[in-house]
C-alpha positions as CSV (number, residue, x, y, z in Angstrom):
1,X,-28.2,-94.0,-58.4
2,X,-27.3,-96.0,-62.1
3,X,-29.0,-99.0,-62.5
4,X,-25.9,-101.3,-61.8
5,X,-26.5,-100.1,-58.0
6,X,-30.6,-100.6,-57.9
7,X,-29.4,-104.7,-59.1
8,X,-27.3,-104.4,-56.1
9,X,-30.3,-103.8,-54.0
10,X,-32.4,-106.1,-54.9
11,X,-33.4,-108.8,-52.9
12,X,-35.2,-112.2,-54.1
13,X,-37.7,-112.9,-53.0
14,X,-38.5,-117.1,-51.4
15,X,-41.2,-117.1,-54.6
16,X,-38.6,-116.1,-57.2
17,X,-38.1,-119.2,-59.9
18,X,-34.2,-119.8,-59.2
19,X,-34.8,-123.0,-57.9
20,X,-36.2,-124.0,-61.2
21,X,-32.6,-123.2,-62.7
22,X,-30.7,-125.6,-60.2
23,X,-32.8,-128.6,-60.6
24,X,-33.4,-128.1,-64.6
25,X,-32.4,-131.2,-66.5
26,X,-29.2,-129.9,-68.6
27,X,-29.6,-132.2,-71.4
28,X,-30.2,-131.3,-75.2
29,X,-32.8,-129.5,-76.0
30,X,-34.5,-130.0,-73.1
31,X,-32.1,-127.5,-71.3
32,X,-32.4,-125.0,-74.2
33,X,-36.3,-125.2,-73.9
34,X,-35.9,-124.1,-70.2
35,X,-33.5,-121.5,-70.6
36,X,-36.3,-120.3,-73.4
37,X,-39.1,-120.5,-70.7
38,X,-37.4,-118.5,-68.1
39,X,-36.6,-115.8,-70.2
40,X,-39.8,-114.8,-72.0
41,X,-42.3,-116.4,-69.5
42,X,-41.2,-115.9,-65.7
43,X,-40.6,-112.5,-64.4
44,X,-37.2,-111.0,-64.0
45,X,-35.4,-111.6,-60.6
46,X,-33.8,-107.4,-61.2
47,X,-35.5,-104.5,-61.5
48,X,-33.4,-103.0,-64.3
49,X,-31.5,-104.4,-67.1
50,X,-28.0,-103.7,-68.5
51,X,-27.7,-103.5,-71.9
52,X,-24.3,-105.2,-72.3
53,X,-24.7,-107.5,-69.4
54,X,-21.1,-109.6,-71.1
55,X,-19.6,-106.1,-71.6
56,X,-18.6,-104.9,-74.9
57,X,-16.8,-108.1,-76.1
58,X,-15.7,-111.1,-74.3
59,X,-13.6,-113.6,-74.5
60,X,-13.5,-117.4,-73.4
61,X,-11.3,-120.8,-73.0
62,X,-13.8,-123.7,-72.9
63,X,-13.0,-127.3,-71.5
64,X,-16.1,-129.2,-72.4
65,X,-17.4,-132.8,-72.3
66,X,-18.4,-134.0,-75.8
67,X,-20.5,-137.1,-76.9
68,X,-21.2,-137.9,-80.7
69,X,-24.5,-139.3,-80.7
70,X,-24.9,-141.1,-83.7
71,X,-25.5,-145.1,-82.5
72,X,-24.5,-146.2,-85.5
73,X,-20.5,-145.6,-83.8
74,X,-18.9,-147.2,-81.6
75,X,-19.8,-147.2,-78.3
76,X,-16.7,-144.9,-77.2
77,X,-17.6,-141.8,-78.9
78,X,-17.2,-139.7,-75.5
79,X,-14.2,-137.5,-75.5
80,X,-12.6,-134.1,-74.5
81,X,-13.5,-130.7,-76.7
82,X,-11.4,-127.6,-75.7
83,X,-12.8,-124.3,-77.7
84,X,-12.1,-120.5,-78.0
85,X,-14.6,-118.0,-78.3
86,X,-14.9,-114.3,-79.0
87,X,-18.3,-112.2,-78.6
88,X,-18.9,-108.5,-79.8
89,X,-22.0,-106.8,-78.0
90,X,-24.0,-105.1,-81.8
91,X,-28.1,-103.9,-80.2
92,X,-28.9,-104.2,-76.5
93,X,-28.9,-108.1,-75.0
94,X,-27.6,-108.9,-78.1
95,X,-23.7,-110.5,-79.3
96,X,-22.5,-111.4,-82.7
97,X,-19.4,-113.9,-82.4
98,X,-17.9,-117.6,-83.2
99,X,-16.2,-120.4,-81.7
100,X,-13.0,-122.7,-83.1
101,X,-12.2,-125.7,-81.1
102,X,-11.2,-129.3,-81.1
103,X,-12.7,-132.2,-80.2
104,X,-12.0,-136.3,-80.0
105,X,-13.4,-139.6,-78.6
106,X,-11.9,-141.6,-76.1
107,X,-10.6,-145.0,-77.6
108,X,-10.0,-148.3,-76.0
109,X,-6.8,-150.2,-77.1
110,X,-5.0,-147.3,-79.4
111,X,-7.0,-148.5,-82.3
112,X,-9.9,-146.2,-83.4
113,X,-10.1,-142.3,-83.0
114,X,-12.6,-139.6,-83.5
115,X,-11.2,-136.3,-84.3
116,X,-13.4,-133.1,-84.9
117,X,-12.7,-129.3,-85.1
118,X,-15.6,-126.9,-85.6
119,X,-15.4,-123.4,-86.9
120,X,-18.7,-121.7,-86.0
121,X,-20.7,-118.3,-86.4
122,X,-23.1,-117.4,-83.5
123,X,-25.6,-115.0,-82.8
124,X,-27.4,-115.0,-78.7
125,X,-28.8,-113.1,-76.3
126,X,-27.6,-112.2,-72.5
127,X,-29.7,-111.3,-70.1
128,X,-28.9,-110.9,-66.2
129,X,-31.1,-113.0,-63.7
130,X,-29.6,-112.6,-60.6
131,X,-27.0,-109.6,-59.6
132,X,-23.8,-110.8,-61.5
133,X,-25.3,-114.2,-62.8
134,X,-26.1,-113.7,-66.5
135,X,-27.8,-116.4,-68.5
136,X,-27.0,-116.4,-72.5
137,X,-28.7,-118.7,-75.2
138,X,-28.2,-118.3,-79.4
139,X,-28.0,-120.2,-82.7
140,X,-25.3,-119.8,-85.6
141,X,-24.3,-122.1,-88.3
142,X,-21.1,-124.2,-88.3
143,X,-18.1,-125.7,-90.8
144,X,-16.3,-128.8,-89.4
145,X,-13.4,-130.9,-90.3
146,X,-14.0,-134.3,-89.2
147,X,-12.3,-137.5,-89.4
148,X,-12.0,-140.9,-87.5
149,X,-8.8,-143.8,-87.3
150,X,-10.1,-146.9,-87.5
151,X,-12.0,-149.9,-89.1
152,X,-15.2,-150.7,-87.2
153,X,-16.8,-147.7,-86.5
154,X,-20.0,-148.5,-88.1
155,X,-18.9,-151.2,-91.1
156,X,-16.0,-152.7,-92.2
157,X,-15.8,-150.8,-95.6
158,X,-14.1,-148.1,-93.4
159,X,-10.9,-147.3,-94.2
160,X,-7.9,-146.3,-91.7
161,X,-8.4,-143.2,-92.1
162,X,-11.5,-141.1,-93.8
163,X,-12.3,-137.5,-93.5
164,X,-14.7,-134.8,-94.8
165,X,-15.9,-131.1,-93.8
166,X,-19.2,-130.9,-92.8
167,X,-22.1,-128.1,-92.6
168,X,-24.3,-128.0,-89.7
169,X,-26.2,-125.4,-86.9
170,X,-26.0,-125.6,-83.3
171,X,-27.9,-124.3,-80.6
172,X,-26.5,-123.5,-77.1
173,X,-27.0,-122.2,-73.5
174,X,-24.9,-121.0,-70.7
175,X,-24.6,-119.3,-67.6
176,X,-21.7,-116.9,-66.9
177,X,-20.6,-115.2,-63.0
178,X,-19.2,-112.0,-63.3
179,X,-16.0,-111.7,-60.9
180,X,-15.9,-108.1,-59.1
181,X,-13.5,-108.1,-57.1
182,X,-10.3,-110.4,-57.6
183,X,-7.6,-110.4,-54.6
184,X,-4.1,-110.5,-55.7
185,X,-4.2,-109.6,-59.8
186,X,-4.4,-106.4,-61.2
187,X,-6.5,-106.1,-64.5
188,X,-4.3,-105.1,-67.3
189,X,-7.7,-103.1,-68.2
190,X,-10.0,-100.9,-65.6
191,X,-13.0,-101.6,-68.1
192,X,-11.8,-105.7,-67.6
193,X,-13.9,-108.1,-65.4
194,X,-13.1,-111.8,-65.5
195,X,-15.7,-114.9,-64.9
196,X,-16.9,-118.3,-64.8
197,X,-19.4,-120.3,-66.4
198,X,-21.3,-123.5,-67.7
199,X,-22.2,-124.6,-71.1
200,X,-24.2,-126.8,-72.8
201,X,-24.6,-127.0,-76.3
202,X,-26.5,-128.9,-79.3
203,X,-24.6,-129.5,-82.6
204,X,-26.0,-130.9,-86.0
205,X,-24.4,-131.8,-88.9
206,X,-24.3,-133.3,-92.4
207,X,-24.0,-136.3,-93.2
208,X,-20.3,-138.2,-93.1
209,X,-18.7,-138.8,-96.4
210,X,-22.7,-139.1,-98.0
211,X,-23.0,-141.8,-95.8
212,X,-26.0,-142.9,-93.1
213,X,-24.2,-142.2,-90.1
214,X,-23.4,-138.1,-89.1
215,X,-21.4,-136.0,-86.2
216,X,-24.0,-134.5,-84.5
217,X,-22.8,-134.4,-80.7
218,X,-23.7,-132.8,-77.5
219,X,-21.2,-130.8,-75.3
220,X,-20.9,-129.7,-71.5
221,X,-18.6,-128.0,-69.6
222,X,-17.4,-124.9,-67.6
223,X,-15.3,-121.9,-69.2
224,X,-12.9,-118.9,-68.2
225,X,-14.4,-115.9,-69.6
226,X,-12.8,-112.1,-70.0
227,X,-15.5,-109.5,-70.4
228,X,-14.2,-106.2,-72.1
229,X,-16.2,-102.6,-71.5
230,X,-17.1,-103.2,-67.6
231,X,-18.0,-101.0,-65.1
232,X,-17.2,-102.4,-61.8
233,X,-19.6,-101.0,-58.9
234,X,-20.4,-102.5,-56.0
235,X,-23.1,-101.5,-53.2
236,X,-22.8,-99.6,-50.7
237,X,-21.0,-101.2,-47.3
238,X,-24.1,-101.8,-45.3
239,X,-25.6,-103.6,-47.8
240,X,-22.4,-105.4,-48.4
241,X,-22.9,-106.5,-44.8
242,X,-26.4,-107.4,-45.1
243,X,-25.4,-109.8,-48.0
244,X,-22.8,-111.5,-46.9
245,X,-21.8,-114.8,-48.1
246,X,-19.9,-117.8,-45.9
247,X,-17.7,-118.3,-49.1
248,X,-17.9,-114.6,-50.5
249,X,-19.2,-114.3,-53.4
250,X,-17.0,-116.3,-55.5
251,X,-14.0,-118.0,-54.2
252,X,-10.9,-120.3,-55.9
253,X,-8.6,-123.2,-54.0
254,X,-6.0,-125.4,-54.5
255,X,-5.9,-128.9,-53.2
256,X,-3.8,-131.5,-52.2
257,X,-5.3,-134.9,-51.3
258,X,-5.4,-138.9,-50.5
259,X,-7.3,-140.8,-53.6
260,X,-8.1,-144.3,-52.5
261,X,-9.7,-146.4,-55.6
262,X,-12.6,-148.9,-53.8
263,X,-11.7,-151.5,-56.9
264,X,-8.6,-152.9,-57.6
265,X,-7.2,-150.5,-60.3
266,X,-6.4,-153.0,-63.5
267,X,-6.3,-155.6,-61.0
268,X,-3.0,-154.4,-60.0
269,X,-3.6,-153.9,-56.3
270,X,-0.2,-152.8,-54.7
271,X,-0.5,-148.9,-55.2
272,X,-4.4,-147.7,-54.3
273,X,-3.8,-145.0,-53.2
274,X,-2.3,-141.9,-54.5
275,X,-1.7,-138.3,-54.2
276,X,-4.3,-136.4,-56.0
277,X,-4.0,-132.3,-57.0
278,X,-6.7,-130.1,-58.1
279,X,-7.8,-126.6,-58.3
280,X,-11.8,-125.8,-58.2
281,X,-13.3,-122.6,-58.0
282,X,-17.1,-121.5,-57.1
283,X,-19.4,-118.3,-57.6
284,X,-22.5,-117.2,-55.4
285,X,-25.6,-117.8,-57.1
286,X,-28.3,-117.8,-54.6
287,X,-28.1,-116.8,-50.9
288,X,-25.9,-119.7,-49.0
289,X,-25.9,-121.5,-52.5
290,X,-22.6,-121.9,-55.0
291,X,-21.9,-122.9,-58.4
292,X,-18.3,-123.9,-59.8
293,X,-16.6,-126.9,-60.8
294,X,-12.9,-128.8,-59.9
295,X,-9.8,-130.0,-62.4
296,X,-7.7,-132.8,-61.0
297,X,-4.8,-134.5,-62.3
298,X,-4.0,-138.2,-60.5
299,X,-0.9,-140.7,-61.6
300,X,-1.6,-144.5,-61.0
301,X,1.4,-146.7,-62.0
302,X,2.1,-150.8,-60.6
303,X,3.6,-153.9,-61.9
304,X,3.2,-157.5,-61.0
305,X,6.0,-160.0,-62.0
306,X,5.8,-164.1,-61.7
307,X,8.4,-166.5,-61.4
308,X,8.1,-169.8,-62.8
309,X,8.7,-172.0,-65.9
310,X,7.7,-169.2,-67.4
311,X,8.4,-165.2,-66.1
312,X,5.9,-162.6,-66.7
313,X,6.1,-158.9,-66.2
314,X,3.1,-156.6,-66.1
315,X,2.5,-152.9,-66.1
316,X,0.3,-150.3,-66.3
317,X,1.1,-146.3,-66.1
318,X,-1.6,-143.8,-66.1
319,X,-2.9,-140.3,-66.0
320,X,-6.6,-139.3,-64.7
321,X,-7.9,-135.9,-65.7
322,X,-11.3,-135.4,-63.0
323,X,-13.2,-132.8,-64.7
324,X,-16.2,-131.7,-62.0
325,X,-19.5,-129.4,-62.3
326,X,-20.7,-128.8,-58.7
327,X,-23.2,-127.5,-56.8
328,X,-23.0,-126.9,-52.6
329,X,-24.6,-125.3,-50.1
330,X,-22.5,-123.5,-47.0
331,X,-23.0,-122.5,-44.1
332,X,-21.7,-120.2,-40.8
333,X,-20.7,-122.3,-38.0
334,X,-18.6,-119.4,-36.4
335,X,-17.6,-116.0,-37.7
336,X,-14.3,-117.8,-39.0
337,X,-15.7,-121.4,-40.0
338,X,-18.1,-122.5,-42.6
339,X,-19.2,-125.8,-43.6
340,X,-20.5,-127.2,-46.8
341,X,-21.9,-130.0,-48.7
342,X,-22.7,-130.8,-51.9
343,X,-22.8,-132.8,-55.2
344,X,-22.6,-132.5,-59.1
345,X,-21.3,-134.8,-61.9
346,X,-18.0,-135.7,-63.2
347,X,-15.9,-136.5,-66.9
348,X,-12.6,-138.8,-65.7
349,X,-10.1,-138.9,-69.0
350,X,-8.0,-141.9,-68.6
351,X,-4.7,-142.1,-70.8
352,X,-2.5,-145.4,-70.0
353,X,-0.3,-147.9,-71.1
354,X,-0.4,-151.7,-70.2
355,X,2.5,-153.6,-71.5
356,X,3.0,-157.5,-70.9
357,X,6.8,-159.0,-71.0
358,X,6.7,-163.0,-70.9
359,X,10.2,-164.6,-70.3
360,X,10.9,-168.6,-70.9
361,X,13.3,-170.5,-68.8
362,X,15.3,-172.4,-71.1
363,X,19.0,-173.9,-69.6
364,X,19.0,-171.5,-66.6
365,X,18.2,-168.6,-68.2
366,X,15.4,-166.8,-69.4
367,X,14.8,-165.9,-73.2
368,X,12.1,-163.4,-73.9
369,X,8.7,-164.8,-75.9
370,X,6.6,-161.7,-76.3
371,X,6.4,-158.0,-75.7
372,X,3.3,-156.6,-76.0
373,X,2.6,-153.1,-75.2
374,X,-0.8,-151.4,-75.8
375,X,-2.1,-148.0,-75.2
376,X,-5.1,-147.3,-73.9
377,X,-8.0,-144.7,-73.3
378,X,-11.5,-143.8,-72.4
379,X,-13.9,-141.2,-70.4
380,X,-16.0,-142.5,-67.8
381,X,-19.3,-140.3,-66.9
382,X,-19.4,-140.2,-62.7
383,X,-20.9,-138.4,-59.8
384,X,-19.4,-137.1,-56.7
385,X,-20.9,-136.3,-53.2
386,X,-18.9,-134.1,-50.9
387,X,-18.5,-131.9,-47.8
388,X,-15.5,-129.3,-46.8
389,X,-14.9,-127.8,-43.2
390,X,-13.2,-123.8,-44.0
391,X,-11.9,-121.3,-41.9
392,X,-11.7,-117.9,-43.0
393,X,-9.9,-114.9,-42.5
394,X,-10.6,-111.5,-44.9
395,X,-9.3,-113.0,-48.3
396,X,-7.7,-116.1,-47.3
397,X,-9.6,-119.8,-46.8
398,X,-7.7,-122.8,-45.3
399,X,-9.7,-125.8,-44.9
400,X,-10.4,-130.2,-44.8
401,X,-12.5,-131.9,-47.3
402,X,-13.7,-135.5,-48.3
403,X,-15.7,-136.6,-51.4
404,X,-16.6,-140.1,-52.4
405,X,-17.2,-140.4,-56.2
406,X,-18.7,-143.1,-58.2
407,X,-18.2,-143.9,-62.1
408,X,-19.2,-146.1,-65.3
409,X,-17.0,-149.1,-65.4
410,X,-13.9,-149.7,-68.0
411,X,-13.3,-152.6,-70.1
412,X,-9.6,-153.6,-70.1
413,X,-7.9,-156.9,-71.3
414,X,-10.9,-158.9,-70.5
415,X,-12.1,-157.1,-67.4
416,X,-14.6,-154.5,-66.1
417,X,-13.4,-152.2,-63.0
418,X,-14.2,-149.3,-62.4
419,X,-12.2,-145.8,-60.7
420,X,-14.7,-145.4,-58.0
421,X,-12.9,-143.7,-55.4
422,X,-13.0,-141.3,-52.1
423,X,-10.4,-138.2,-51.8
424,X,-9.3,-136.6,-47.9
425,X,-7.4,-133.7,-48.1
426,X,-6.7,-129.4,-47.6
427,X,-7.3,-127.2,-49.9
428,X,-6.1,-123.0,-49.2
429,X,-7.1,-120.3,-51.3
430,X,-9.1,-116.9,-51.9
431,X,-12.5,-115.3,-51.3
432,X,-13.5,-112.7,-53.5
């Protein structure tokens, strides 16, 4: 028996430390500590290691949340980072690789803009905790271009537009969940696996233009991984049996639902409610426990018109990306339906356009005094709590779900609101 069956095998016990990995804090350096702690100091949940635990090279796309933390910015220095990544495996546990990506704030009003792209050179280590579940950390050193639009960032003597390339070190975490079986695609490769993850990761750097104020930033999100040089082996069918998961051991959906905003969105209240699209996927990571997160796309538009001395036409148009990390716990209600319930955070990207038309009534007919149209934008931090109804048949999952998410407010000519909202819809999709 190789050791990729004996991990197969092995059962954790009620004592094991997982628990300590769901409710860690995933902030900074105080998520790097812990990853630190439970790999040196608490005792492996497998009885044998693989060498190569991310194969013999991997690749990943990375969507990731990312906040400059430098107060001496604006206060809208959370944005969007997307990132590529390449890993080659070089001693056992062990992967030299980099990163390019690119990164910006969220602005308010089209006016000032944060723009970074980091080229980095990484070195961490992979080890895996649970059967399929491997946890990474490492350190490299890192070469950015940075620049910002603007004028009151941090003093007036800023120009429109400034930039510099900065040196700087990160360090980083993650946790990646191998994919063995996959219904419907064929791997271009035998040796091919694909998988999911989470990321966190801290990023210093030097100073900006040799002044006081820097780019160091923080950054969290999921990725799409493709691990090169696997074996795929699974255990034998009674103990395939004896494991079995409500929501196999990883599972994908796509869903279609009803988004109702609680406050009135831009205090334009005739169109609340919208039709909201999404795709999540989750991975096993601890008996009746799963791990995954959700990408939603949502369209609010409305406009307001008043007739008087004096006509005015308002509008606002925008787009919502929901970008979820979630956590939920299911459960067998009958051999064909599970229910869950769970919770996790949320990054909504709001890109929009408000635009003003005012109209004076002069001799019967109406001659227009202003046109104003102004772009706007911003993330808003959240949190969602949520429960789904599934039935299941081999492969496929059909199935209802509501969620009811809170977030920060947004300032917008004048006025706070905020997207809160609550989502009833289907979702259909795999188990794997």
């Amino acid at each position: 028996m190789n050791h990729l069956s004996i991990v197969a095998l092995h059962k954790p016990d009620q004592d094991e430390p997982f628990p300590i990995l769901i409710r860690g804090k995933v902030m900074g350096t105080r998520w790097f500590t812990l990853s630190v702690i439970i790999f040196f100091l608490i005792p492996s949940a497998v009885q044998a290691q693989q060498e190569a635990p991310l194969g013999t090279s991997n690749f990943s796309f990375k969507l990731d949340y990312i906040n400059f933390i430098d107060n001496r910015w604006s206060p809208d220095t959370q944005g969007g980072y997307m990132g590529l990544e390449g890993y080659w495996h070089i001693s056992p546990n062990v992967y030299l690789g980099g990163e390019i990506g690119a990164g910006s704030s969220g602005t308010l009003y089209g006016g000032d803009a944060i723009h970074y792209n980091p080229i980095e050179l990484n070195v961490k280590y992979a080890r895996e905790v649970f059967p399929n579940l491997v946890a990474d950390f490492g350190t490299g050193v890192s070469y950015s271009y940075a620049s910002i639009e603007g004028e009151e960032y941090v003093a007036s003597y800023y120009k429109k537009h400034e930039q510099d390339v900065l040196f700087g070190g990160q360090a980083f975490a993650g946790l990646t969940y191998r994919i063995q079986r996959f219904p419907f695609i064929k791997l271009a490769r035998d040796d091919a696996m694909p998988a999911i993850g989470v990321n966190v990761k801290y990023q210093v750097t030097q100073d900006f233009n040799g002044r006081d104020v820097d780019f160091n930033n923080l950054r969290l999100g999921v990725q799409l991984s493709w691990l090169i040089g696997m074996e795929h082996v699974l255990p034998p069918p009674d103990i395939q049996a004896e494991q079995k998961a409500p929501l196999g051991t990883g599972n994908f959906a796509v869903k279609s639902d009803l988004i109702t905003f609680t406050d009135h969105f831009f205090r334009l209240i005739d169109e609340e409610q919208k039709t909201y699209v999404a795709i999540e996927g989750y991975g096993k990571v601890y008996k009746d426990v799963y791990l995954g997160g959700e990408l939603g796309f949502c369209t609010v538009s409305d406009d307001f018109q008043h007739d008087d001395l004096l006509h005015q036409h308002r509008a606002y148009d925008t787009d919502l990306t929901f970008l979820e990390l979630n956590a939920k716990y299911a459960k067998d209600l009958s051999p064909h339906f599970v229910i869950a319930a769970g919770g996790g955070l949320s990054w909504i990207k709001i890109d929009g356009t408000y635009e003003v038309h005012n109209f004076l009534l002069v001799g019967g007919r109406y001659i227009q005094t202003m046109d104003r149209r102004v772009p706007e934008s911003d993330w808003l931090v959240g949190g969602q709590i949520f429960t789904d109804l599934t039935f299941t048949y081999h492969w496929l999952q059909i199935g209802i779900n509501a969620k009811y998410q809170v977030t920060q407010e947004m300032k917008s000519e004048g006025q706070d609101f905020d997207v809160n909202n609550y989502r009833l819809g289907a979702q259909v999709g795999a188990l794997f």
